[in-house]
C-alpha beads as a LAMMPS data file, in Angstrom:
LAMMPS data file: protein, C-alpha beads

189 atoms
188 bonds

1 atom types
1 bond types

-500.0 500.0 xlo xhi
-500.0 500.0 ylo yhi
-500.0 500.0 zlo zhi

Masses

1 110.0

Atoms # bond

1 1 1 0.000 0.000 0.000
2 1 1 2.934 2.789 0.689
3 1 1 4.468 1.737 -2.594
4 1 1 0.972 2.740 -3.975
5 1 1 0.681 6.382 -2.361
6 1 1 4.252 6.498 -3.448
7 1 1 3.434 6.379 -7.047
8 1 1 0.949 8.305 -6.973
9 1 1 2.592 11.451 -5.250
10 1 1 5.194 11.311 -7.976
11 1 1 2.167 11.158 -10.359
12 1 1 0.490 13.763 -8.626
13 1 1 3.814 16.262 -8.666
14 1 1 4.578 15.081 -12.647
15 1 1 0.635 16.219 -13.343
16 1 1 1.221 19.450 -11.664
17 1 1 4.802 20.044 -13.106
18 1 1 3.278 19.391 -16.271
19 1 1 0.189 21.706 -15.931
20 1 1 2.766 24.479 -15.120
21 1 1 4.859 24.581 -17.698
22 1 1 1.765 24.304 -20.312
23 1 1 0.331 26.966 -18.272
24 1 1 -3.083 25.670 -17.480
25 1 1 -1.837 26.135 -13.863
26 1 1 -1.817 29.790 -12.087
27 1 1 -1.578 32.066 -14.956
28 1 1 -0.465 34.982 -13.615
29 1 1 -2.981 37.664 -13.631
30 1 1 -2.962 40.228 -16.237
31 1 1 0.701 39.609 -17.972
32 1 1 2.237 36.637 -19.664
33 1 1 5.979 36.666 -18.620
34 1 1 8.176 36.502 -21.835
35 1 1 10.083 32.778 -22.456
36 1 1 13.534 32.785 -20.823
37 1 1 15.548 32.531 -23.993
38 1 1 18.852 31.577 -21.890
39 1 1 19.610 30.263 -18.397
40 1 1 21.280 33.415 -15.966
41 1 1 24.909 33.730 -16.016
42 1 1 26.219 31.795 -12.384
43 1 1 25.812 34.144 -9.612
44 1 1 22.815 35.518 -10.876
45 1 1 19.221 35.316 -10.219
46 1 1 16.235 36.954 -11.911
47 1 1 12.881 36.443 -14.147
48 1 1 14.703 33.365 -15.802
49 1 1 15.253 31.518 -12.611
50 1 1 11.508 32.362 -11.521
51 1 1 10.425 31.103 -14.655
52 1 1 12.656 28.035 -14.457
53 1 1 11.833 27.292 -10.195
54 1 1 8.131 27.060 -11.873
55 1 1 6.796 30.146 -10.230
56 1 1 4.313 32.161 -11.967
57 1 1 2.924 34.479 -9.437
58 1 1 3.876 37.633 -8.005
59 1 1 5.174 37.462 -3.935
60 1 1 3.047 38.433 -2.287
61 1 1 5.467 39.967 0.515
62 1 1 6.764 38.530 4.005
63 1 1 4.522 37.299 6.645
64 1 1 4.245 40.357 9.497
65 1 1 0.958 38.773 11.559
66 1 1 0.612 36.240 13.786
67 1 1 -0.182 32.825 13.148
68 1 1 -0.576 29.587 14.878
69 1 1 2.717 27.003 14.166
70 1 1 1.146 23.386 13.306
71 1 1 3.443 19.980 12.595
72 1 1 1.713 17.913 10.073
73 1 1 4.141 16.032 7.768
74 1 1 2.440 13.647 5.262
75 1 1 3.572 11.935 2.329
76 1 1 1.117 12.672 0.083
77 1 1 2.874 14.122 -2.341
78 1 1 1.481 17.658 -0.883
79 1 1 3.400 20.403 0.822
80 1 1 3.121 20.132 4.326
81 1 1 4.018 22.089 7.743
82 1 1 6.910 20.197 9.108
83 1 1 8.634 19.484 5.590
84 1 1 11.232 20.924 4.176
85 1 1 10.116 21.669 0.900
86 1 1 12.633 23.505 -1.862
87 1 1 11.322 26.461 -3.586
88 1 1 11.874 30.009 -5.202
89 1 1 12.594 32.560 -2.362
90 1 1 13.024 35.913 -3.198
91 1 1 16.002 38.653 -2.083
92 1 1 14.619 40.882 0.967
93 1 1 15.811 43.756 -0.574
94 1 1 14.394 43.103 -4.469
95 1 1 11.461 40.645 -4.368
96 1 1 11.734 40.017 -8.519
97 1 1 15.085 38.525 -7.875
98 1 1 15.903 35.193 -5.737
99 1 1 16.713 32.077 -5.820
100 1 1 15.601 27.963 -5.558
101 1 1 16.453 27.086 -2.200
102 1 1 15.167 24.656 1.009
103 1 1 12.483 25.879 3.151
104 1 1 11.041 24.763 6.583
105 1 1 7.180 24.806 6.028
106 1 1 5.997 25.613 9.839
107 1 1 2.042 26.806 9.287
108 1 1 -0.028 28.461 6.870
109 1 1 -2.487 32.062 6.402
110 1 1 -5.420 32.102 3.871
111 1 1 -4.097 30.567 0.060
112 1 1 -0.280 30.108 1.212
113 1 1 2.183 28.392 3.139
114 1 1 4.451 29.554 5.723
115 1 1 8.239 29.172 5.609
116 1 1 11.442 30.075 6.937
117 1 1 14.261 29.863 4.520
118 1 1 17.071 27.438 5.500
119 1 1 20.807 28.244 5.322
120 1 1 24.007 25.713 5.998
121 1 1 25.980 29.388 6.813
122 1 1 26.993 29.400 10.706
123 1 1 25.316 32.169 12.516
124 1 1 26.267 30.551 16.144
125 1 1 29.652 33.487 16.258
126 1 1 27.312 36.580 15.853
127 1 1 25.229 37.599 19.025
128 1 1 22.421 38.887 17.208
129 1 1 22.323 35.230 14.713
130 1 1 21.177 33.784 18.480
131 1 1 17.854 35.333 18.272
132 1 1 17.704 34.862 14.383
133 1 1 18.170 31.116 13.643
134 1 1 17.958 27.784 15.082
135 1 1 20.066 24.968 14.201
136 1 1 18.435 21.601 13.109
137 1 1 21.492 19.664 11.907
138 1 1 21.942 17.721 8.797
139 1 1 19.114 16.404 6.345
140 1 1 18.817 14.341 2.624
141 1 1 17.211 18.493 1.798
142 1 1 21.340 19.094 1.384
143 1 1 23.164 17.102 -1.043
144 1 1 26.321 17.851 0.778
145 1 1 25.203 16.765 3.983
146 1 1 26.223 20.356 5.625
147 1 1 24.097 21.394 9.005
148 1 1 21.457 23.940 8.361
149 1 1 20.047 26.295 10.334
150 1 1 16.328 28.152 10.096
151 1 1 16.328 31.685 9.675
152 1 1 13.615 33.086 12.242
153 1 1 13.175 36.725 11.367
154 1 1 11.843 36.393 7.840
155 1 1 8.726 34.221 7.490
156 1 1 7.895 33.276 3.540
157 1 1 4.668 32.654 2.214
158 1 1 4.405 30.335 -0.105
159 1 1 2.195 29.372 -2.865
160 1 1 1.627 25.253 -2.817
161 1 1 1.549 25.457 -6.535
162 1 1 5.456 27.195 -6.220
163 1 1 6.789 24.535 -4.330
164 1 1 9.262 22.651 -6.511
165 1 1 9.672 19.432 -4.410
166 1 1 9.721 17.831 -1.071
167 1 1 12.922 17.481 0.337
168 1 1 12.316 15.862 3.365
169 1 1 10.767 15.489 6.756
170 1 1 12.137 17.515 9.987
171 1 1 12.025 15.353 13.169
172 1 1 9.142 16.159 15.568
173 1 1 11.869 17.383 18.210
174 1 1 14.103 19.816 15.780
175 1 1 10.185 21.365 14.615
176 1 1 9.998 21.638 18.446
177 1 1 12.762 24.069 18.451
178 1 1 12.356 25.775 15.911
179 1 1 8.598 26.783 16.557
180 1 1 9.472 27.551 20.517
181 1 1 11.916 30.166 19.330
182 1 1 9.199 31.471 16.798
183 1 1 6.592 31.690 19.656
184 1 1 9.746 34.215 21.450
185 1 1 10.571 36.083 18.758
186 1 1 7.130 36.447 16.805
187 1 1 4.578 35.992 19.702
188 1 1 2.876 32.730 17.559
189 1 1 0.506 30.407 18.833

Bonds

1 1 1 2
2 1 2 3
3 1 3 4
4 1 4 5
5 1 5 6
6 1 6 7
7 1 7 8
8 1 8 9
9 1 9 10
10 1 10 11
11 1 11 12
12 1 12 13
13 1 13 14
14 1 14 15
15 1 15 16
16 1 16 17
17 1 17 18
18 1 18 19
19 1 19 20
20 1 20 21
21 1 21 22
22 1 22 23
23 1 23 24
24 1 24 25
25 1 25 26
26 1 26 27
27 1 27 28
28 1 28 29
29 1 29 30
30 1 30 31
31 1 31 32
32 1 32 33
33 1 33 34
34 1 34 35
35 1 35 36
36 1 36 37
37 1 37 38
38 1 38 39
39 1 39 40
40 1 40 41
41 1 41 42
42 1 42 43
43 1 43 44
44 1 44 45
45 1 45 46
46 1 46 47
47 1 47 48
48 1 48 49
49 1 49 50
50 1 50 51
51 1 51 52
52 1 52 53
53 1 53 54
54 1 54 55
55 1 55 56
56 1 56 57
57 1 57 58
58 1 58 59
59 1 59 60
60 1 60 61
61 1 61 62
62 1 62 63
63 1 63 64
64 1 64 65
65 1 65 66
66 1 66 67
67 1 67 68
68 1 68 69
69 1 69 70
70 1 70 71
71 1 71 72
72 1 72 73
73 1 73 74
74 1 74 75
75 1 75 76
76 1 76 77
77 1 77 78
78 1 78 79
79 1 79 80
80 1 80 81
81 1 81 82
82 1 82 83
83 1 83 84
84 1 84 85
85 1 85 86
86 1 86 87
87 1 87 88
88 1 88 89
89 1 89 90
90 1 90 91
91 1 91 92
92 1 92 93
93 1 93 94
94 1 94 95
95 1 95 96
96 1 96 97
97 1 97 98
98 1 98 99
99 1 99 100
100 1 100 101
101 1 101 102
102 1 102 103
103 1 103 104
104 1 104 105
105 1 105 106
106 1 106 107
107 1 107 108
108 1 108 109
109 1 109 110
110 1 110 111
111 1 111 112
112 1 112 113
113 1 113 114
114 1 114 115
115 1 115 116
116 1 116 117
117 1 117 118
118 1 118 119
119 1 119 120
120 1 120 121
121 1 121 122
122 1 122 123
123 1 123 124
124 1 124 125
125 1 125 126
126 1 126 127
127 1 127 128
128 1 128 129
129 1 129 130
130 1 130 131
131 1 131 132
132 1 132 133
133 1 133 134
134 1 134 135
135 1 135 136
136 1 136 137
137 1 137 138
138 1 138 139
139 1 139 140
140 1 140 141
141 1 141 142
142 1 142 143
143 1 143 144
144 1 144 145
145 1 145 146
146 1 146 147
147 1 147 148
148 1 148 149
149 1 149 150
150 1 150 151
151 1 151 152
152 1 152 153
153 1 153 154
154 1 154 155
155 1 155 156
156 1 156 157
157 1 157 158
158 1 158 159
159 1 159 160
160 1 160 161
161 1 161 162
162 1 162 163
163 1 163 164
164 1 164 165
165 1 165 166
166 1 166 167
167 1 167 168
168 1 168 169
169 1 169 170
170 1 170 171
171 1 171 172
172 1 172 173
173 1 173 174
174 1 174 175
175 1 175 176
176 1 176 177
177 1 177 178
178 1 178 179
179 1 179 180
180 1 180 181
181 1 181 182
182 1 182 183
183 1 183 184
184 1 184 185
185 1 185 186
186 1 186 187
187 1 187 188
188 1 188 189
């Protein structure tokens, strides 16, 4: 039976892969992004990598409320709070530029998904990083095998249709952490 639901979450993610790039799924509203004619130069990240990630939408901007932190990992083939899911995240500072990159799913408000962008960067030698991220060790979401940490000021959300792949399931105890801190820093549920 779990060799069943297997195949049908990779059916389920090749349907939707395939509905995006035909664009049957989430047009964006009002303009039809031009074809990427070639792949950004290394270092760079723009429209082409958006376009490439699978993301059609605008951002709608970072996550400012409150909202309640839920653990609910399934493998459905379905984006889920408690997976680490990899996905187009935008630059803070210019939201029309980013890049593909793991995310820690850890709730969700109205149509998206709420995430907090992981890094394998050590922020344990700054005294402000303390506040700002929580370690949760190593994970198959890193083909390098390099510990990550969850950044904690900057909450994503995330369109389910954006979401390039699942990458893996964080332990119940690591979540733990993480959404303690969140409750500290953001005043969550």
């Amino acid at each position: 039976m779990a060799r069943m639901a297997l195949n049908f979450s990779s059916i389920g993610g090749a349907v939707r892969a395939s509905l995006r790039f035909l664009g049957v799924l989430r047009k964006p509203a009002g303009r039809t992004p031009a074809p990427a004619t070639r792949a950004p130069a290394p270092g760079r990240s723009g429209n082409a990598a958006r376009l490439r990630a699978g993301v059609t939408g605008t951002y709608p901007g970072d996550f400012t409320g409150t909202a309640t932190l839920r653990y609910a990992p399934s493998p459905d083939g379905r984006p889920d709070p408690g997976e680490i899911v990899w996905t187009w995240v935008p630059f803070e500072e210019d939201h029309s530029r980013g890049k593909d990159r793991p995310v820690l799913l850890v709730g969700s408000h109205g149509r998206y998904l709420l995430g907090l962008m992981l890094t394998s960067k050590d922020h344990d030698g700054h005294p402000r990083a303390r506040r700002d991220y929580v370690d949760i060790g190593t994970g198959p979401w890193d083909r390098q095998g390099r510990p990550s940490e969850a950044k904690l000021d900057r909450v994503l959300q995330i369109h389910p249709a954006d979401i390039r792949r699942e990458g893996s399931v964080l332990e119940r105890k690591k979540f733990r952490l993480v959404a303690d801190e969140l409750r500290l820093l953001h005043g969550w549920k």
